[in-house]
KOLDO-982583 format. One record per residue: residue number from 1; residue in three letters; x, y, z of N, C-alpha, C, O, CB in turn. Coordinates in nm, 4 decimals. Glycine has a CB too. Example, Ala and Ser with C-alpha at 12.3 -4.5 7.8 and 13.67 -1.06 7.14 Angstrom:
REM KOLDO-982583
1; ALA; 1.3190; -0.5690; 0.7800; 1.2300; -0.4500; 0.7800; 1.3200; -0.3300; 0.7800; 1.4236; -0.3319; 0.8465; 1.1308; -0.4473; 0.9046;
2; SER; 1.2850; -0.2250; 0.7080; 1.3670; -0.1060; 0.7140; 1.2900; 0.0030; 0.7870; 1.3409; 0.1138; 0.8039; 1.4084; -0.0598; 0.5725;
***
This chain:
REM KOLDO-982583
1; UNK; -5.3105; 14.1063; 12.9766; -5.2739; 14.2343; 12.9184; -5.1540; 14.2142; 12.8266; -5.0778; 14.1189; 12.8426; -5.2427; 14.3389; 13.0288;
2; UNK; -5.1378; 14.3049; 12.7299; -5.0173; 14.2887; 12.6252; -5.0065; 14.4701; 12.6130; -5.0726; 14.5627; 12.6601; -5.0665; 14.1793; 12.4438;
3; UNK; -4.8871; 14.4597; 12.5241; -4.8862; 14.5879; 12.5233; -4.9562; 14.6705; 12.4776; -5.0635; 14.6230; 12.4403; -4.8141; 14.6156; 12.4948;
4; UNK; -4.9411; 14.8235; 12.4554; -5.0990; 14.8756; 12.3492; -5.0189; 15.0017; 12.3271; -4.9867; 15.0491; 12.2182; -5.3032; 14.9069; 12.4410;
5; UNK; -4.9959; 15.0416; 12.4295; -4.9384; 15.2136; 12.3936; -4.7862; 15.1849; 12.4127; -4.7233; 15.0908; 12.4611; -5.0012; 15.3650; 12.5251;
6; UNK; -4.7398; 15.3474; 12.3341; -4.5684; 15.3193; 12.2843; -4.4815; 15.3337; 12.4405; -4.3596; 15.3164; 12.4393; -4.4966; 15.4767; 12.1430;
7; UNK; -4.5307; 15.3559; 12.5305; -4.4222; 15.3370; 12.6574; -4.4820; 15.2154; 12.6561; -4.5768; 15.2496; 12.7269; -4.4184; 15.4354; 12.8136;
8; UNK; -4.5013; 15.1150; 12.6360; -4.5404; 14.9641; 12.6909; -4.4670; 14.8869; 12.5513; -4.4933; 14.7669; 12.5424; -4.7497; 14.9284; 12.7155;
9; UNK; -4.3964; 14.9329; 12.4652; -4.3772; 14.8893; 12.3440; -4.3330; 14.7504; 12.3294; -4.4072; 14.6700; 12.2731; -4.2957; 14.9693; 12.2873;
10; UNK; -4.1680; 14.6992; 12.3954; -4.1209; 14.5742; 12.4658; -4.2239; 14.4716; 12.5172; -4.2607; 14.3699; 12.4584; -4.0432; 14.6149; 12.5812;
11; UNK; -4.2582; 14.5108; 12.6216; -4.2989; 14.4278; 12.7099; -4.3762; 14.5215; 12.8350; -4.3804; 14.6442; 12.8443; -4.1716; 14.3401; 12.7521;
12; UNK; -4.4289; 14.4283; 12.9169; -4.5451; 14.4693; 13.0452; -4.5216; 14.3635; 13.1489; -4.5100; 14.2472; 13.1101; -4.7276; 14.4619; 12.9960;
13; UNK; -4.5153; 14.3848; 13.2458; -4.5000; 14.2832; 13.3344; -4.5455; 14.2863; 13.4866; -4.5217; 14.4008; 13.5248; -4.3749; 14.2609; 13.3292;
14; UNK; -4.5939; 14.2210; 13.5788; -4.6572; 14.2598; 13.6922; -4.6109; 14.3126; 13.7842; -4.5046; 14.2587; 13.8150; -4.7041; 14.1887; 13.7368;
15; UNK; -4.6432; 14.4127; 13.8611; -4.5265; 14.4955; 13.9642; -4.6187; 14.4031; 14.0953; -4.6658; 14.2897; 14.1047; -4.5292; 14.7371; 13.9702;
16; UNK; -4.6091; 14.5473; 14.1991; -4.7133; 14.4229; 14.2969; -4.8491; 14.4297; 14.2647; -4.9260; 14.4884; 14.1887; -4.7184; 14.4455; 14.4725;
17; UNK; -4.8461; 14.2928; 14.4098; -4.9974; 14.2670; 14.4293; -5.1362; 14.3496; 14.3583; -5.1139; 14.4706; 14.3575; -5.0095; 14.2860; 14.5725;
18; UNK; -5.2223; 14.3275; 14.3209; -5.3233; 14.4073; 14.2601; -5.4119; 14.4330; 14.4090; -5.4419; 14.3503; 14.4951; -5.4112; 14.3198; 14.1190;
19; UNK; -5.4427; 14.5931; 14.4020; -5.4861; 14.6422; 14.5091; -5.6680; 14.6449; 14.5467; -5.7390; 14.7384; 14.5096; -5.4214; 14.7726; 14.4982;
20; UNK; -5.7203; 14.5273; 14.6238; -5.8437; 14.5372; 14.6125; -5.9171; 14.7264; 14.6540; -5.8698; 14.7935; 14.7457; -5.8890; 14.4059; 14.7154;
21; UNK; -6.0571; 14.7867; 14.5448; -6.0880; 14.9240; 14.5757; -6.2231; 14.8735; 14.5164; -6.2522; 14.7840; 14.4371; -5.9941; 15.0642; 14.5081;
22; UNK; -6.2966; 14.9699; 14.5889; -6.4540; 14.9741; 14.5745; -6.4788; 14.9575; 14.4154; -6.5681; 14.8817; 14.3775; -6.5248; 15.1293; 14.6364;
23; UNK; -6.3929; 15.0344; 14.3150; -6.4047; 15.0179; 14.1586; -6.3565; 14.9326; 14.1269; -6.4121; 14.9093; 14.0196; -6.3628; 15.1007; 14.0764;
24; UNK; -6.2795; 14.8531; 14.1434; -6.1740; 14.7381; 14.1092; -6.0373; 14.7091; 14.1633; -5.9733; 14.7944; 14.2247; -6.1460; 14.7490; 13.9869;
25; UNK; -6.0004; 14.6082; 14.1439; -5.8671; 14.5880; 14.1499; -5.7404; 14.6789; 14.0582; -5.6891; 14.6663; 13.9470; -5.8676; 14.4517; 14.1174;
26; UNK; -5.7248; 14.7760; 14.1759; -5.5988; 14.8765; 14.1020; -5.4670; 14.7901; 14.1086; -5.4243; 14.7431; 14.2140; -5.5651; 15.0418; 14.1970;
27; UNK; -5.4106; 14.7749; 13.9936; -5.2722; 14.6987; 13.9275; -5.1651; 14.7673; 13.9046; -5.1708; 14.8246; 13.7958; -5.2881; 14.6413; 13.7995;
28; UNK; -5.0658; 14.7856; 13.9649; -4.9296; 14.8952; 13.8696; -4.8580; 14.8175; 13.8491; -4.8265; 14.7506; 13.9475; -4.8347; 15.0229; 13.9339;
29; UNK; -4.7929; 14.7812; 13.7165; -4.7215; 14.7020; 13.6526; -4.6180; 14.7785; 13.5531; -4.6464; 14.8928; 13.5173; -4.8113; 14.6127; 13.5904;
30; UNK; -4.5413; 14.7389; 13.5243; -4.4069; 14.7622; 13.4540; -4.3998; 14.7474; 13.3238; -4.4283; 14.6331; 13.2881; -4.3107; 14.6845; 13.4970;
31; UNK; -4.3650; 14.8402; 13.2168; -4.3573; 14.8424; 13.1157; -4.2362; 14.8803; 13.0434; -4.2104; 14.9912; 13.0902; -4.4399; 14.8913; 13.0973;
32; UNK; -4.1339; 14.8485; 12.9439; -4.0443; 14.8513; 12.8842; -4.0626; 14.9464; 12.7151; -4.1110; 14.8989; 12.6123; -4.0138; 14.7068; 12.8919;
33; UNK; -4.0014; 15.1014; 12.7357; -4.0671; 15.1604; 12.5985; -3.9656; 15.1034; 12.5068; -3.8840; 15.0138; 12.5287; -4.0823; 15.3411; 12.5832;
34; UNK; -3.9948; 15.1998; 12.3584; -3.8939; 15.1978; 12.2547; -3.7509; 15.2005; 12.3087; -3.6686; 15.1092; 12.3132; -3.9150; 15.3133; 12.1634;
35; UNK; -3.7399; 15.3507; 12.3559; -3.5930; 15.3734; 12.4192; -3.4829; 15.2269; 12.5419; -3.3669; 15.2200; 12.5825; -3.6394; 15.5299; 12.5288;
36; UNK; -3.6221; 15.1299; 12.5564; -3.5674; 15.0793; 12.6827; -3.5910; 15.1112; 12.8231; -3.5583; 15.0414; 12.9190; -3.4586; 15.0954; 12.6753;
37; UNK; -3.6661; 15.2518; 12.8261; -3.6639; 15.2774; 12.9861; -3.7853; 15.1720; 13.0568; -3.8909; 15.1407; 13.0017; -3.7058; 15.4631; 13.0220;
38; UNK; -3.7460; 15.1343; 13.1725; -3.8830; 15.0358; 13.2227; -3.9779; 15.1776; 13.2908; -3.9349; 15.2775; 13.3486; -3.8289; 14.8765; 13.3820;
39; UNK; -4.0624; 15.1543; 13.2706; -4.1537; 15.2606; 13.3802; -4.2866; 15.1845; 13.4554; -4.3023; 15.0628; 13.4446; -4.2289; 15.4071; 13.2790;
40; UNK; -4.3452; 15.2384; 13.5038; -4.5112; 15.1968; 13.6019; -4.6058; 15.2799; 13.5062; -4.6045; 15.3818; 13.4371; -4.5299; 15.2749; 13.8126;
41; UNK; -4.6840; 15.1816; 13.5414; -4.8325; 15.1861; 13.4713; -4.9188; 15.1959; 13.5855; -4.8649; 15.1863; 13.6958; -4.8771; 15.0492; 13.3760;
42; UNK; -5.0706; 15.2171; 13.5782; -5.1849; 15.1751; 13.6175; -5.2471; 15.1250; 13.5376; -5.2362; 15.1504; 13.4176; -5.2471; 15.2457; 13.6648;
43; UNK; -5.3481; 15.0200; 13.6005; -5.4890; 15.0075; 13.5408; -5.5569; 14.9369; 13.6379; -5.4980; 14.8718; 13.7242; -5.5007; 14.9352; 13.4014;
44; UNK; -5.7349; 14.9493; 13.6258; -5.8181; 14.8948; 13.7282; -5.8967; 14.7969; 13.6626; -5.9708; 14.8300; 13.5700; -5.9022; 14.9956; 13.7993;
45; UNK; -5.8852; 14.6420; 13.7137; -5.9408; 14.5055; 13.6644; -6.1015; 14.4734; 13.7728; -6.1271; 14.5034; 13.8895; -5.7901; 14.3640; 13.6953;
46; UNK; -6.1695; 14.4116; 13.6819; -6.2733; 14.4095; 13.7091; -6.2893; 14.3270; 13.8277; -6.2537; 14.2108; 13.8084; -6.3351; 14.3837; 13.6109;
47; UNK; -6.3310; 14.3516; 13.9415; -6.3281; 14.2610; 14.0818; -6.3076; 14.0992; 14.0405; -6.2068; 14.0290; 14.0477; -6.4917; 14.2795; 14.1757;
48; UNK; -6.4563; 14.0653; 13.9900; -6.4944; 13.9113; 13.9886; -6.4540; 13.9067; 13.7950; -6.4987; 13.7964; 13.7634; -6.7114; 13.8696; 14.0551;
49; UNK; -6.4033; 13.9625; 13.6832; -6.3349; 13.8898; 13.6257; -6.1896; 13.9427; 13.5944; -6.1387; 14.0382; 13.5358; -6.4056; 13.8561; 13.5274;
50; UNK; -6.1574; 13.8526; 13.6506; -5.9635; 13.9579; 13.6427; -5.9659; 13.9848; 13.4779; -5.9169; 14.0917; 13.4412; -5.7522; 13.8168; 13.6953;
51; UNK; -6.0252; 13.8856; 13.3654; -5.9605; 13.9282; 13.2401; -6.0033; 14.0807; 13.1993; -5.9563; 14.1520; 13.1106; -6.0018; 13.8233; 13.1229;
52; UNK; -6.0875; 14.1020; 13.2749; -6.2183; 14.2550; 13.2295; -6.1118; 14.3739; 13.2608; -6.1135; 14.4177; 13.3758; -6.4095; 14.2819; 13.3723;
53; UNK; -6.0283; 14.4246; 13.1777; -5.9884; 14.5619; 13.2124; -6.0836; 14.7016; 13.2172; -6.1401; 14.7595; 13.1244; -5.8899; 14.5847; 13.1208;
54; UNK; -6.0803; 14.7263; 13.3297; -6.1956; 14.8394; 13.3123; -6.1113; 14.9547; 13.2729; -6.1446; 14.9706; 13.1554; -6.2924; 14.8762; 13.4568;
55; UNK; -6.0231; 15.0439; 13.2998; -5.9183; 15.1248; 13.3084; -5.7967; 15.0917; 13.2607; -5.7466; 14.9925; 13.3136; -5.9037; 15.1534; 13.4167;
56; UNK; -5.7270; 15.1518; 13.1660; -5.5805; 15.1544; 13.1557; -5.4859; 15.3223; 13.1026; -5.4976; 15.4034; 13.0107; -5.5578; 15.0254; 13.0366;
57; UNK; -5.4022; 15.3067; 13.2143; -5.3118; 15.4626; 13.1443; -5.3049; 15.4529; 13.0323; -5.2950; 15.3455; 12.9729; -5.1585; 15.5001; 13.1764;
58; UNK; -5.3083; 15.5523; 12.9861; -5.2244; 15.6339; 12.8195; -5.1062; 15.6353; 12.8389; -5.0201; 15.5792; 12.7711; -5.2512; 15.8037; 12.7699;
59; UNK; -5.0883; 15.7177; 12.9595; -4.9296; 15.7392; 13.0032; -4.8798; 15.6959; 13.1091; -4.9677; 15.6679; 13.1905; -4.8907; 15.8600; 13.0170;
60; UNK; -4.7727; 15.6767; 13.1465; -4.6542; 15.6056; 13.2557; -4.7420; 15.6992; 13.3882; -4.7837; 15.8150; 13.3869; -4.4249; 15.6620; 13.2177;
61; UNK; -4.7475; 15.5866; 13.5031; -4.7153; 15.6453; 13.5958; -4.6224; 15.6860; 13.7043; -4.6440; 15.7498; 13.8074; -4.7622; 15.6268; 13.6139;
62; UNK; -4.5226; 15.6380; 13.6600; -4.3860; 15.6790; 13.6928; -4.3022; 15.6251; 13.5877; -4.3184; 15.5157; 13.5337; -4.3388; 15.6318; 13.8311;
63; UNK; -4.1817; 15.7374; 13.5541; -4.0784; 15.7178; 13.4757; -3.9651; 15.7294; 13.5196; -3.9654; 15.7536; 13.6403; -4.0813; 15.7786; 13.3875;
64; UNK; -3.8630; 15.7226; 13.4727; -3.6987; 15.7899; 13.5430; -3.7230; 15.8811; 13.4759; -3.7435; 15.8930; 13.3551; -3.5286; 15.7245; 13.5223;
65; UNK; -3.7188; 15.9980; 13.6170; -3.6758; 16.0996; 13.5190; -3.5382; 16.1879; 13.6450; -3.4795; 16.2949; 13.6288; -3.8508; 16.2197; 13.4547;
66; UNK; -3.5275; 16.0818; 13.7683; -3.4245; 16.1917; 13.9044; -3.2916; 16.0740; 13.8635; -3.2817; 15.9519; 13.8510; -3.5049; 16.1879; 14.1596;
67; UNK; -3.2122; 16.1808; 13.8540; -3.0439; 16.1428; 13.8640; -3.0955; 15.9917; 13.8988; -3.1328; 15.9273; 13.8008; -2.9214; 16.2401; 14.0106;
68; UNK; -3.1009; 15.9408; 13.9992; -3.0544; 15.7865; 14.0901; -3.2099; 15.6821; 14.0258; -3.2323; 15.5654; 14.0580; -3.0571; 15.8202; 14.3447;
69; UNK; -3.2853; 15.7571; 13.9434; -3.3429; 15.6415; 13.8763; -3.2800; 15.6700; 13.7104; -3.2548; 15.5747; 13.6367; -3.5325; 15.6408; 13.8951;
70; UNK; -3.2689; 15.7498; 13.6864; -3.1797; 15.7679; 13.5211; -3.0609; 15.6950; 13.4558; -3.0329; 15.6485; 13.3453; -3.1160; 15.8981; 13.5129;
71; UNK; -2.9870; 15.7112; 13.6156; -2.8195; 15.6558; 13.5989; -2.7855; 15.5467; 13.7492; -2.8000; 15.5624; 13.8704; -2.6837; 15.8331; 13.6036;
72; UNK; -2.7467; 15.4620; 13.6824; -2.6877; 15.3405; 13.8023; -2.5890; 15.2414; 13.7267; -2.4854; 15.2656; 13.6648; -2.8304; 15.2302; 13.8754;
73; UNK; -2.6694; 15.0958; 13.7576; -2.6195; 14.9798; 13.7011; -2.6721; 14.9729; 13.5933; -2.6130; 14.9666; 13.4855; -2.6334; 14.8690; 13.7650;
74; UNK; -2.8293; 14.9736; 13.6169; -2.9099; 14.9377; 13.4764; -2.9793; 15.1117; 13.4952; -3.0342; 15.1683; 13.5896; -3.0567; 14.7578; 13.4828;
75; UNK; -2.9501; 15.1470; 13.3805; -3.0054; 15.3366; 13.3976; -3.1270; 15.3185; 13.3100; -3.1450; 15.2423; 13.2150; -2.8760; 15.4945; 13.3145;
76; UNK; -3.2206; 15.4246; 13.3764; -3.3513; 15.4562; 13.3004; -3.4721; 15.3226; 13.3660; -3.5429; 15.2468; 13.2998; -3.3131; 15.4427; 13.0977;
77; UNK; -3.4602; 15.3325; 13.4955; -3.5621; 15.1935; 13.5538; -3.6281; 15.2296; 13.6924; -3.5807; 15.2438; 13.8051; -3.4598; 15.0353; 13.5869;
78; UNK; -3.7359; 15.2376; 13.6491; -3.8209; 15.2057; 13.8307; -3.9049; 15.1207; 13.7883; -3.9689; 15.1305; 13.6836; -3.9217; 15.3435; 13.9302;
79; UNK; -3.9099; 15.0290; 13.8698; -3.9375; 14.8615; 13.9134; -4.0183; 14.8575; 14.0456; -3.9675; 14.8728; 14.1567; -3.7815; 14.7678; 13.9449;
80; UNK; -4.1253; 14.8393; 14.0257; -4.1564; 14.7826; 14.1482; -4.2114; 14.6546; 14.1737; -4.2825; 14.6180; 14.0802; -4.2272; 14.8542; 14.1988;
81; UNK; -4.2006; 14.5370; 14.3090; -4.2367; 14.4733; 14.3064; -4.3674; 14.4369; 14.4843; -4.4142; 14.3383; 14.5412; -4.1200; 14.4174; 14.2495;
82; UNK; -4.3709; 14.5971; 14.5021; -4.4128; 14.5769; 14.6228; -4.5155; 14.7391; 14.6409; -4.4729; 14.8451; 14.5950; -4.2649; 14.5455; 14.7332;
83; UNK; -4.6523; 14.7282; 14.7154; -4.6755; 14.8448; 14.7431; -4.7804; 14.8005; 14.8501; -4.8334; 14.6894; 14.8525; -4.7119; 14.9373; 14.6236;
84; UNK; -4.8052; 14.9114; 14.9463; -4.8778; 14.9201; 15.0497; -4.9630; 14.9999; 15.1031; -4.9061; 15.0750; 15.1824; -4.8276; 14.9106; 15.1089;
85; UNK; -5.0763; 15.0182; 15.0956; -5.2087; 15.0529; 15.1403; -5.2193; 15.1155; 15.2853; -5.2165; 15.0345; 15.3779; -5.2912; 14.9297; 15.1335;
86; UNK; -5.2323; 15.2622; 15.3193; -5.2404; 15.3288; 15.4675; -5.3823; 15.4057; 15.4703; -5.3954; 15.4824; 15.3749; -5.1030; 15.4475; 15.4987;
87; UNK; -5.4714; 15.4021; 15.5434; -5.5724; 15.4462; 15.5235; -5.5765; 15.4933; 15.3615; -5.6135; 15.3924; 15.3013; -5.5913; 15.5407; 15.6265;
88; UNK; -5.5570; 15.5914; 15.2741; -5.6582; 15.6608; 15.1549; -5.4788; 15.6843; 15.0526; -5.4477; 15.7378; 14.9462; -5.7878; 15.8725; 15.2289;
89; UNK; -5.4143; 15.6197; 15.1467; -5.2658; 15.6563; 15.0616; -5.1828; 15.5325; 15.0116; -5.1427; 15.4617; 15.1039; -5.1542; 15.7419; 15.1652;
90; UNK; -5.1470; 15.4893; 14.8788; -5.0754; 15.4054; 14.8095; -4.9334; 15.4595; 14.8567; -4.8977; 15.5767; 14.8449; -5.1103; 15.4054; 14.6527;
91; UNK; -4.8495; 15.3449; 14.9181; -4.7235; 15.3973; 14.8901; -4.6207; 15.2707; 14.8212; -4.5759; 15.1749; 14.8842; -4.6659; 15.4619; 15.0358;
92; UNK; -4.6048; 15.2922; 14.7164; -4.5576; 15.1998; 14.6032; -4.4200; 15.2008; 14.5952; -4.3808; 15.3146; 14.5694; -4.6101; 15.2355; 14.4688;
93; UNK; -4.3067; 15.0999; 14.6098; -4.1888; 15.0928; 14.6915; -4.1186; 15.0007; 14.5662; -4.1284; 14.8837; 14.5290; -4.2088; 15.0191; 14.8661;
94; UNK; -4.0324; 15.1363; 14.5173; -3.9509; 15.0758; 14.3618; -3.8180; 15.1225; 14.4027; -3.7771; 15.2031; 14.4862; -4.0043; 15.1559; 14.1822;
95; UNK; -3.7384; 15.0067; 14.2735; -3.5906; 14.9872; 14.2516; -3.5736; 15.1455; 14.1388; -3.6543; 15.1861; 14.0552; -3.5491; 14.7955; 14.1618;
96; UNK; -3.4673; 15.1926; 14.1702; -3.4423; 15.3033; 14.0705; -3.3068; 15.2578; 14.0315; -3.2131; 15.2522; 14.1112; -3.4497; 15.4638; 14.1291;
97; UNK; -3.2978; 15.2193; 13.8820; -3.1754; 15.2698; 13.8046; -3.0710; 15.0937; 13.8824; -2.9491; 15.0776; 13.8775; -3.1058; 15.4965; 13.8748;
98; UNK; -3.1656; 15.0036; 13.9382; -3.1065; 14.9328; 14.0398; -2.9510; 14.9474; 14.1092; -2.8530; 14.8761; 14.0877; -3.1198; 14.8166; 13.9908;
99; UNK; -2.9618; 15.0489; 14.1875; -2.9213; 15.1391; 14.2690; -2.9619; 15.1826; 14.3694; -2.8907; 15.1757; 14.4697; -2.9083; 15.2097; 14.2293;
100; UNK; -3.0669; 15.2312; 14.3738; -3.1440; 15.2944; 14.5446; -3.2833; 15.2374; 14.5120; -3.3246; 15.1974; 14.4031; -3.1572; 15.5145; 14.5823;
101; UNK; -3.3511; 15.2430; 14.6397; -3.5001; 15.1844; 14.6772; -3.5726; 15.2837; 14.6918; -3.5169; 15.3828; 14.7388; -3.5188; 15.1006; 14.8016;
102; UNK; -3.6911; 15.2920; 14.6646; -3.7583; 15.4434; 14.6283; -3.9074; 15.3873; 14.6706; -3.9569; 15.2749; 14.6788; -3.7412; 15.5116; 14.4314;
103; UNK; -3.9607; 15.5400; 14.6963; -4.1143; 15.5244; 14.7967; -4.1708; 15.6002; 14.6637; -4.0910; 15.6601; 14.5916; -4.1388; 15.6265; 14.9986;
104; UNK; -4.3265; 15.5961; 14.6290; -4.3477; 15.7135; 14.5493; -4.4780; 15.7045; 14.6254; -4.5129; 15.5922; 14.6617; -4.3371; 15.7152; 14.3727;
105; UNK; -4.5574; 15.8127; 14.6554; -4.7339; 15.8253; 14.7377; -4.7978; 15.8020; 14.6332; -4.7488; 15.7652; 14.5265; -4.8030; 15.9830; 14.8123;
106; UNK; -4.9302; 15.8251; 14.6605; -5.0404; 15.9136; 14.6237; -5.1844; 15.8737; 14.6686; -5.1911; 15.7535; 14.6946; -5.0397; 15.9258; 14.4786;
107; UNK; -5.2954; 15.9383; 14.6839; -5.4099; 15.9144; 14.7195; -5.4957; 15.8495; 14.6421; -5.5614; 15.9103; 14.5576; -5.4529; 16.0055; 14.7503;
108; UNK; -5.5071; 15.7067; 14.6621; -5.6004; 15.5874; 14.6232; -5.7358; 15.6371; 14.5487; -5.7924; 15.5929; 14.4487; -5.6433; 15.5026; 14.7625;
109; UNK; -5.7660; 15.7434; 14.6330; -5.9273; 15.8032; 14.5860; -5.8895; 15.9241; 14.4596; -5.9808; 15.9575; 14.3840; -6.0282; 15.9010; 14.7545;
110; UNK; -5.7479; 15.9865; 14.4431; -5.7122; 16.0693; 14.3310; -5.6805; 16.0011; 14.2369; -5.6583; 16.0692; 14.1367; -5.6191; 16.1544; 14.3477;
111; UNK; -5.6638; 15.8588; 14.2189; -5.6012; 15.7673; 14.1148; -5.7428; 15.7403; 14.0937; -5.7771; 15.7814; 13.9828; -5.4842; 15.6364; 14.1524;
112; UNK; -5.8266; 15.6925; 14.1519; -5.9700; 15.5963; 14.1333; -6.0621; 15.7354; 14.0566; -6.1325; 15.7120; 13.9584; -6.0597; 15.5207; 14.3320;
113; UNK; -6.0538; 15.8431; 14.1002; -6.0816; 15.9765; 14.0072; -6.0241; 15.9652; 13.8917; -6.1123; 15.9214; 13.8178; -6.0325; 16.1083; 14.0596;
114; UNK; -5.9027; 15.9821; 13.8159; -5.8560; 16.0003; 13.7542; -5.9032; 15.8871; 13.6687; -5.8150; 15.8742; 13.5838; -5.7542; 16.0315; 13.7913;
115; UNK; -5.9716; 15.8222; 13.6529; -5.9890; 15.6843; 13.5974; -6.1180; 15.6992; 13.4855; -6.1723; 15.5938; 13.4525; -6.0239; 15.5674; 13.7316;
116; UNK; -6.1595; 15.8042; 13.4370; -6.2764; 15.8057; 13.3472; -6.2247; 15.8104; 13.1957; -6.3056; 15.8123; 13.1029; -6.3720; 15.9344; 13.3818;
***
């Protein structure tokens, strides 16, 4: 992957593990815009060929936008390098503003929807 859209402008880089799902391997990875802010992405890679992107956001799936990811050491950053799978719920476990450690949810099967 390289960049494509203007929040990915800098650079892209791998957050965690890519999440095996009945549609593919769901990926959230890190992207660097114009302004500098890093944010999360999605996209879903094709099981058996990782180069095959089947899916990719338009837009961030997480940005700074709360006080303690906006402003810190390094301001305007959620980073993740770790996320974990509970029955039907992603819970994706980022650096904000590298300053505090941050949880964000959501339902595996509402992301794998959202994907047309």
């Amino acid at each position: 992957m390289s960049p494509q859209e203007d929040w990915e402008y800098f650079k892209i880089g791998s957050g965690a593990p890519p999440i095996k799902t009945s549609k593919g391997w769901l990926f959230v990875y890190h992207a660097v815009s114009r302004e500098f802010h890093y944010q999360l992405g999605l996209a879903l890679i094709d099981l058996n060929d990782p180069e095959k992107i089947i899916w990719r956001g338009k837009q961030p799936l997480l940005q700074p936008t709360e006080p303690y990811e906006a402003k810190g050491i390094v301001p305007n950053v959620v980073f993740t390098c770790g996320a974990v799978v509970r029955e039907d719920t992603l819970f994706v476990y980022y650096g904000g503003a590298d300053t505090s450690i941050c949880v964000a949810t959501a339902k595996i099967s509402d992301l794998l929807d959202s994907m047309k």
